[in-house]
N, C-alpha and C positions, 0 to 999 in steps of 0.2 A: 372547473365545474361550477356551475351557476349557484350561487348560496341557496334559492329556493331548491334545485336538488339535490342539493348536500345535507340541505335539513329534513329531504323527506328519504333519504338513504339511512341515514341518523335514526330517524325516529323508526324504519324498519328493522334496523341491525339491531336495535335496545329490545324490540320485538321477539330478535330470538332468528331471524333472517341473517344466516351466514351469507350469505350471495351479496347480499346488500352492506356486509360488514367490508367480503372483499371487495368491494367496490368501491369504499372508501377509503382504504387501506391502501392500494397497490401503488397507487400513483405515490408513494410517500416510503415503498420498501426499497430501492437501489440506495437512495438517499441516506436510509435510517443505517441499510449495511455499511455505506462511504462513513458514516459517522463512529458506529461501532468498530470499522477496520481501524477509525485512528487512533481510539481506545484501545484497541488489542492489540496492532499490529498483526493481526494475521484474517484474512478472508474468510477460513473454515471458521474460524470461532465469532467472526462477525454475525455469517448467515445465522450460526447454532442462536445469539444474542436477540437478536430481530425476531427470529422463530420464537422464543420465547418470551419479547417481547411483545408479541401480535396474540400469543395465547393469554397473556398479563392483561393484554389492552381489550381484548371478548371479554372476558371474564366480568372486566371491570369497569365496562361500558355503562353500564346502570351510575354509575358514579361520576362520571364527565359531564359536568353541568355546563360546561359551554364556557370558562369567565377566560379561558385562553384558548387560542385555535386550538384545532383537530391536530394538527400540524405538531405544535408545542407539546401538546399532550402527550403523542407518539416520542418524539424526542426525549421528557422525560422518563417514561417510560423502560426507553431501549438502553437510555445513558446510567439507568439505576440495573440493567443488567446486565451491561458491560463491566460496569464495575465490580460486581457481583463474581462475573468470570474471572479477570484483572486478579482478585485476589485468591483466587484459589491456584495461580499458577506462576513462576517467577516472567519478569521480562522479557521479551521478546528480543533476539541479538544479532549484533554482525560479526560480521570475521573477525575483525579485529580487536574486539572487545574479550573475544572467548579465549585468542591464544596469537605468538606473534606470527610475522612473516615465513613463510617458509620457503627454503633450496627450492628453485621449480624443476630443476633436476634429482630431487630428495624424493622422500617418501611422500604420498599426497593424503597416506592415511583413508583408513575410511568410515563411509558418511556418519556423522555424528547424532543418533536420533535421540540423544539425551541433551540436547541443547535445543532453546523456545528459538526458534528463528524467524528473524524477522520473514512475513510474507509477502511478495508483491502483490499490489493490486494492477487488474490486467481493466483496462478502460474498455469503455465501449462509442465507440465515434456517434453514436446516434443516440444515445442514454442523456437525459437532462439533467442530471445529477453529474456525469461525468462533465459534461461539458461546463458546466456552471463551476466545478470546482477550480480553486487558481490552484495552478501546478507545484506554487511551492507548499500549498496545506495539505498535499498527499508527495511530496517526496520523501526519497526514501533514506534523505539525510535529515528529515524534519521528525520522520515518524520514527526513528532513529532516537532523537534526541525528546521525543516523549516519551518514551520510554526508560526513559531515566529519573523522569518522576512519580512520587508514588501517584496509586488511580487519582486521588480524587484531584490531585492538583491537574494532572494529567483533564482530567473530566474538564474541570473548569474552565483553563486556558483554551481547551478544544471551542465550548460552549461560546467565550466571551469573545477570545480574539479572531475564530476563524469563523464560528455561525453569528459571530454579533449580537449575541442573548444581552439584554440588560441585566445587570447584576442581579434584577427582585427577581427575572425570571430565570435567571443561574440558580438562586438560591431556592427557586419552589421545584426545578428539577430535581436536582439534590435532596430536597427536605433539609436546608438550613439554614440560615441566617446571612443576611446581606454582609454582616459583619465578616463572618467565618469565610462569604466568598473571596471578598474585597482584599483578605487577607492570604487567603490561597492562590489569589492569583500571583500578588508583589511577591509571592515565596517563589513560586514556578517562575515566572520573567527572573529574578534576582539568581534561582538555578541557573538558569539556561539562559546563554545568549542567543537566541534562538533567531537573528536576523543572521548573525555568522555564521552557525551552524548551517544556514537552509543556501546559502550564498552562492555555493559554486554548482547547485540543483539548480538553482532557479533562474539564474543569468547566461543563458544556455549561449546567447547571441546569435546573429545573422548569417554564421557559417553553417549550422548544426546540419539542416540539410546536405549540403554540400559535402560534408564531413564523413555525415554517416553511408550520402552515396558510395564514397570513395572506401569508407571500412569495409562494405558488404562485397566490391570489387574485388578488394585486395583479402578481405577474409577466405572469397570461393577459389581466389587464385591463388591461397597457401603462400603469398605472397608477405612473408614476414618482415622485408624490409620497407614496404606500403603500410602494413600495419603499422610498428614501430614509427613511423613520421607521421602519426595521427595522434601520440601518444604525446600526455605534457607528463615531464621529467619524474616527474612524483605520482605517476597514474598510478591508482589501487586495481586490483583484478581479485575477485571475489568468487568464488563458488559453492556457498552451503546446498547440498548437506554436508560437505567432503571441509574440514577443519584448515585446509590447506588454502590460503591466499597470498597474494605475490605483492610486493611493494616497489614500485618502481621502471621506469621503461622497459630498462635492460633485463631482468628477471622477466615479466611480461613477454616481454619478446622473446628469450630464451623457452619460456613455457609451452606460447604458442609454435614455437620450431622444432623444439623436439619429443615435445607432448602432444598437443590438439591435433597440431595439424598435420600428423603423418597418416592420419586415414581422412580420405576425403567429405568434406562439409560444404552441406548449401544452406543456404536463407529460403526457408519455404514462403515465410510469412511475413507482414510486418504489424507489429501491435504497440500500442501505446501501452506504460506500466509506468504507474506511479505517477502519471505526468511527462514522459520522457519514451522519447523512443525506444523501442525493444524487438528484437528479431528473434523469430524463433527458427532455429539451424537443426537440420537433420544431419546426423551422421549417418555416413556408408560403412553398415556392417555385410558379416559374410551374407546373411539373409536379404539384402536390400537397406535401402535408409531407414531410420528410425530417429523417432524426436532423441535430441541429444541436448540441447541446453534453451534456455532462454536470456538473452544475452540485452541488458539494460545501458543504454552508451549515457554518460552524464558528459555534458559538452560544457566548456569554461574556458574565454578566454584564447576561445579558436582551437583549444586541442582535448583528448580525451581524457577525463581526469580521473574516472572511475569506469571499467567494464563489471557489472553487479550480475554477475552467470546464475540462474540457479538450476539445477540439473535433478530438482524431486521429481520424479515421472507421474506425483498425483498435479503437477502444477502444470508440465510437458502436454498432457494429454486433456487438460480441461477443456470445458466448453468454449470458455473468454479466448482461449487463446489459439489455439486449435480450427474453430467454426468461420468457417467461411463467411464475411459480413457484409 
């Protein structure tokens, strides 16, 4: 948008012109949710964050004099209502942090709606936000491991290392002191090793297509010895909301043989989530098929390291993932 009409959108929206407020707004809301998801870890509490930070950012329009972008402003903004959320609810989680491995011929228990679970974010191929994002600043081993810092450390590292805010403009989002950032950041890196941690998300290599051709073959054709030799020794297989995850080839494999796949499963769709490929697989019930999992493949090292399933029917049936694109 050309700066002369950004400034006379500007000086319409301070007028009291909602039209013209959304007008400057919109091109900067996927963005501000991809920011808020990384704060939250979950979608639905992004959007809720963004919503109220858009009602923050009307309200308080009169008081944006201009000495940082439109851009920065919003960001602040959003990043002091994420936080805001952050603390009024614990961590966001994965399987294996809540309880251990479990018999995949055991009990699989069921879905656990008292635990924050981590939520995927489901990309969009034509979104600019999406595309601009590097894959490992929304994996789901990264947003994983922000989670494990309180908000504000969590805020800052988001801000400095992955949007490249300079420290003044870290600390005037915040409302604090260059000191207090500079210090909250060395606490968060000194927690987290956070290049290890994001490692085997992000180095997917030159098979992955190849890989995941052959899983979605051998997945429709209940083929669990296809499956299994896609599998590296130590794959994880995950499925919240259900407490129950599997460690390991043979358990995996086991799972998929005498659980999944005695009723038949196809790949409807294919969506990117998180950065990473994801298929969304309908199961054949007595009524017809019906969405049944959303199945996320993390590739390393030429084999599958992690299958991240998640089977909430509000995630199954969303717009992102679901919608013909």
């Amino acid at each position: 948008m050309p700066t002369t009409d950004a400034t006379a959108l500007l000086d319409r929206a301070r007028s009291g012109d909602d039209r013209a407020f959304a007008q400057l707004v919109t091109p900067h809301r996927r963005e501000l949710e991809l920011h808020c998801y990384r704060i939250l870890g979950s979608r639905s509490e992004a959007e809720d964050a963004v919503q109220d930070a858009l009602l923050a950012a009307w309200r308080g329009l009169a008081g944006f004099e201009g000495r940082s972008s439109l851009r920065a402003w919003l960001y602040s903004i959003a990043t002091r209502a994420s936080l805001r959320a952050a603390e009024r609810r614990p961590p966001r989680m994965l399987s294996w942090d809540v309880s251990p491995a479990r018999d995949p011929l055991g009990d699989l228990g069921e879905p656990d709606s008292s635990t924050s679970w981590l939520e995927p974010w489901i990309g969009r191929s034509d979104d600019p936000a999406d595309l601009a994002a590097r894959r490992e600043t929304v994996s789901l081993a990264f947003l994983a491991a922000l989670q494990r810092l309180p908000p504000n450390q969590r805020a800052v590292l988001i801000l400095r290392d992955v949007l490249d805010f300079s420290a003044a403009d870290t600390a005037a989002a915040l409302e604090t002191s260059v000191a207090s950032v500079t210090s909250a950041l060395q606490r968060a890196r000194a927690t987290l090793a956070v290049r290890a941690e994001i490692e085997s998300d992000a180095a997917a290599g030159p098979d992955q297509d190849r890989i995941v051709e052959q899983f979605v073959a051998a997945f429709e054709a209940a083929d669990v010895e296809g499956i299994v030799s896609l599998l590296a020794k130590d794959v994880r297989f995950t499925m919240p909301p259900l407490l129950a995850w599997f460690d390991g080839a043979r358990d995996v494999g086991a799972f998929f043989a005498h659980r999944s796949l005695v009723t038949p499963w196809r790949v409807r769709r294919r969506v990117t989530v998180n950065g990473l490929p994801a298929l969304l697989a309908d199961q054949r019930m007595a009524d017809g098929w019906r969405p049944g999992a959303l199945m996320v493949l993390s590739v390393h090292g030429g084999r599958i390291v992690w299958i991240a399933s998640f089977l909430d029917p509000a995630i199954l049936v969303s717009e992102d993932v679901s919608a013909d694109r």
